[in-house]
C-alpha positions, -999 to +999 in steps of 0.1 A: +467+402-238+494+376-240+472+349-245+449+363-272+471+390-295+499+369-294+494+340-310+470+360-334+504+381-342+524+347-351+518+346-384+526+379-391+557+381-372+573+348-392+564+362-424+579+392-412+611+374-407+607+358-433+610+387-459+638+409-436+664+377-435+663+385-475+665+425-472+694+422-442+712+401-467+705+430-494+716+456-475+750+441-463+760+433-501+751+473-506+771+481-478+805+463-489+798+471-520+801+510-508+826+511-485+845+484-473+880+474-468+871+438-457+867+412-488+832+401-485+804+398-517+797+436-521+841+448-519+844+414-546+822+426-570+830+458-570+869+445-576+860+423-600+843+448-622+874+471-622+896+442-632+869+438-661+862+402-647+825+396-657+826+362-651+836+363-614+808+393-608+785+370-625+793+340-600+790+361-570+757+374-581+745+338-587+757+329-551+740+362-536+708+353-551+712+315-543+716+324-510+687+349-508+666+327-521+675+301-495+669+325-469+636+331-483+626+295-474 
């Protein structure tokens, strides 16, 4: 078992990886971005856009996606 599905699965599992590091990082940007009281990427764009401060929401996104894409591989 070990020695045949196994290996056969490696692939599969590092592409899996792969493809979750990118959603993990989503869903943790979702989740400050909900409900939060610690300053992370979701609670700062969410401030920023009530203090009308485009600019700032626009860097964090560009740093969010920089570092998904980096994840990515």
């Amino acid at each position: 078992l070990l020695k045949l599905r196994l290996p056969a699965a490696m692939p599969f599992i590092f592409n899996a990886l792969k493809i979750n590091s990118t959603l993990a990082l989503i869903g943790a940007i979702v989740a400050e971005f909900f409900g939060t009281p610690v300053v992370g990427m979701g609670f700062r764009i969410s401030t920023e856009v009530g203090r009308m401060n485009i600019d700032m929401v626009w860097a964090e996104i560009a740093v969010a996606a920089l570092a998904g894409s980096v994840f990515y591989g």
